[in-house]
N, C-alpha and C positions, 0 to 999 in steps of 0.2 A: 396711335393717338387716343388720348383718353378723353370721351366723351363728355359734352359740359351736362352738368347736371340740371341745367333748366331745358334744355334739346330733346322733343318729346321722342319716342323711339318705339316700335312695334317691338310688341313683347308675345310669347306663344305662352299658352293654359298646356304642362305637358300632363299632369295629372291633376285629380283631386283628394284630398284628403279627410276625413269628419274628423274633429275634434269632440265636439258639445252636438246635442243636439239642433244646434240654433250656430255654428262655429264651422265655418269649414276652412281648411292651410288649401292654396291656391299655389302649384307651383308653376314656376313662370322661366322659361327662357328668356332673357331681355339683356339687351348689347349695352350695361352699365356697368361704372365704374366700378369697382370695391366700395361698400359700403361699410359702414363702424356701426358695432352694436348699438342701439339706441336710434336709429336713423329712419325716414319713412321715404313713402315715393307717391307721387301725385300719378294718377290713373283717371284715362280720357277714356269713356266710350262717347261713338260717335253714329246714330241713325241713319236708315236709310236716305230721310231726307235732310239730313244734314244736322240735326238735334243732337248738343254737345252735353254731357253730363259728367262732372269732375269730381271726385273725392283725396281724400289724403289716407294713405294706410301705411302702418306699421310695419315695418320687417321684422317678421320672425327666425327667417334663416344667420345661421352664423356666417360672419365675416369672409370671405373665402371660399361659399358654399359654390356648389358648382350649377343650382338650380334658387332662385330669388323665391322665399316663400311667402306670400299674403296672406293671414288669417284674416276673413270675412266675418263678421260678425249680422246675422240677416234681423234688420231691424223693420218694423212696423212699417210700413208706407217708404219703406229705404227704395229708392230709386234705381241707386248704383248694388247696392246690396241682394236688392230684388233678383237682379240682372244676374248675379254671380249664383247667387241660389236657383234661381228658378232655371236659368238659359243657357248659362255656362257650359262648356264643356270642353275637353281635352281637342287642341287642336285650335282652337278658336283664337281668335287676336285681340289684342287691345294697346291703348296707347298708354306708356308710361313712363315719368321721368324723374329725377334723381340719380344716387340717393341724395335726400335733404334734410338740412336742421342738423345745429351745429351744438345746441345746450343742452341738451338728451342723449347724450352720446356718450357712454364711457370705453373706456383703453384700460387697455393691460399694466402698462405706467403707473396709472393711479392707484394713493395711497389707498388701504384699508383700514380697517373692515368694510365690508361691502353689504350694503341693506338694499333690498327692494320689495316694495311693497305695492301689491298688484289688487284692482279693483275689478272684476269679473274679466271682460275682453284686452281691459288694460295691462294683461299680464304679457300680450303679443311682443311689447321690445322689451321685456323684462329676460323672455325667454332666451333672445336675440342675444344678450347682455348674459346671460347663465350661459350659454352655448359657447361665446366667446370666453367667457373665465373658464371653463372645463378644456378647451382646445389651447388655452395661453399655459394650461398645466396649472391650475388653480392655486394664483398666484399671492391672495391675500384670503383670510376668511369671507365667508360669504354667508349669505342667508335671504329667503324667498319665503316670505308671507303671502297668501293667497286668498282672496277673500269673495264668494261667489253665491249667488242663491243656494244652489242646492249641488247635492255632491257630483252631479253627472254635469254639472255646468263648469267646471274647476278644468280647462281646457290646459294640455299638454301635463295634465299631472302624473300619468306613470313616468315621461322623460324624467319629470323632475325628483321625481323618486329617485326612479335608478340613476343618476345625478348624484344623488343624496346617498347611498347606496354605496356608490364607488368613488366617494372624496368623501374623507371623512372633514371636512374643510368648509363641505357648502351643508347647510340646514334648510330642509325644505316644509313650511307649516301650512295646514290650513285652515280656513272658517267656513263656516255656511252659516245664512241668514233664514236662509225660508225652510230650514227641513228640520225633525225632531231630535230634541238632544239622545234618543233614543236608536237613532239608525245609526249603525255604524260605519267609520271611514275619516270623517275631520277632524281634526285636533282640536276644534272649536265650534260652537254653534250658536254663534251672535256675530254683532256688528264690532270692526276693530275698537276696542277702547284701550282708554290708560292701562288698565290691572293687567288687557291682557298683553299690551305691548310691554308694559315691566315687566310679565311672566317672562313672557319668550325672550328678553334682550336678557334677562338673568338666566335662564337656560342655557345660551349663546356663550352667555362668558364673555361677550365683545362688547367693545364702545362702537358706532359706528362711525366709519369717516367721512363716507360718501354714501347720499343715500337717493334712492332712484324711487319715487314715487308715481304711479300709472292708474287710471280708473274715469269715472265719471266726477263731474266738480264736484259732488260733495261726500265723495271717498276722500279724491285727493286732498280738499281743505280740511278733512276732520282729520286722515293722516297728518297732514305736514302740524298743525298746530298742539299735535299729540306729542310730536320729534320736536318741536320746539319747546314745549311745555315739559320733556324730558330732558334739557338742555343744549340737545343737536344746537349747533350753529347756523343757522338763514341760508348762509353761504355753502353749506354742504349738503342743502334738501334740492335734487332738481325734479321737477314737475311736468308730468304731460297730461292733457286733461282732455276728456272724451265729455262729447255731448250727449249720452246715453244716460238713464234714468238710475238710481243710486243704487250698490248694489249690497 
């Protein structure tokens, strides 16, 4: 019988992973459903004296995985974040449930081209969503814009290399904000704008169909209004927006 996805469920930490220096993948044994790229899972820890602390996180593992991955991103004063970075460790328990969210989500099914445009930690269901088009047999063109402080911050980017690497189908770009156009590594060294979303959609060679947008609110709104302002349709920008500081 397959578990409701609001049914909170003990999940185990079997290993850890770094990403960033600030990014750690979390993986988790936990008795849920199949979830669809794009989808997250609410996570309860719970005090000795009984002090309950809730967040929402991303799934990074693909569809099918046989281990549920959480990337952590450890934020300032993050409570639940703290907890994973500082306390965590293999073996340990936590409550978690899902998978949830239903507009974030894409399938194998859906038309192409396929854009995603990722805001520092907001790349986590982007990655979800590349994992699943690489295991569907990459089924429509694809392409992953990345856009992060500095180049050690650009979390799961050799995957997404070698991705890129072994389909010629997916393109994987990316930017840094805080580091000099001098070091080498990015394909960009500023914040996404028009010129350079025209460069790289001309690069590309694609219109896009469906496009997956991920970052803190004011990636996301200077993305989507950039894909609007390029012609996208409303109806083919989906949005997931993080309360994290711009990136």
């Amino acid at each position: 019988m397959t578990p409701p996805p609001t049914a909170w469920h003990s999940a185990t930490i079997t290993r850890i992973e770094a990403r960033t220096p600030r990014l750690r993948s979390y993986f988790l044994h936990a008795p849920l459903a199949r979830h669809a790229a794009g989808q997250h899972v609410d996570v309860r820890l719970t005090a000795p004296d009984g002090y309950q602390a809730r967040r929402s996180y991303s799934i990074a593992s693909a569809p099918g995985a046989p281990e549920l991955e959480l990337a952590v991103e450890l934020l300032a004063d993050g409570e639940v974040s703290g907890w994973f970075h500082d306390a965590a460790q293999p073996g340990d328990t936590l409550d978690v449930r899902g998978p949830l969210g239903g507009h974030f989500v894409w399938q194998p099914a859906q038309p192409g081209p396929l854009l995603l445009l990722a805001g520092g930690s907001g790349v986590v269901p982007l990655v979800s969503i590349a994992r699943a088009w690489r295991d569907a047999g990459a089924p429509v063109p694809a392409l992953l814009l990345h856009s992060g402080r500095a180049w050690d911050s650009l979390a799961f980017r050799d995957e997404l290399t070698a991705i890129a690497a072994g389909h010629p189908a997916f393109r994987f770009v990316t930017t840094v904000t805080r580091q000099p156009p001098s070091v080498p590594g990015p394909d960009y060294t500023r914040r996404l704008d028009g010129a350079m979303l025209e460069e790289v959609l001309a690069q590309w060679g694609h219109a896009p169909a469906q496009c997956y947008v991920c970052g803190a609110n004011p990636f996301v709104e200077a993305a989507a209004q950039l894909l609007v302002a390029r012609g996208v349709p409303p109806r083919a920008i989906r949005t997931e927006r993080y309360g994290a500081a711009a990136q």
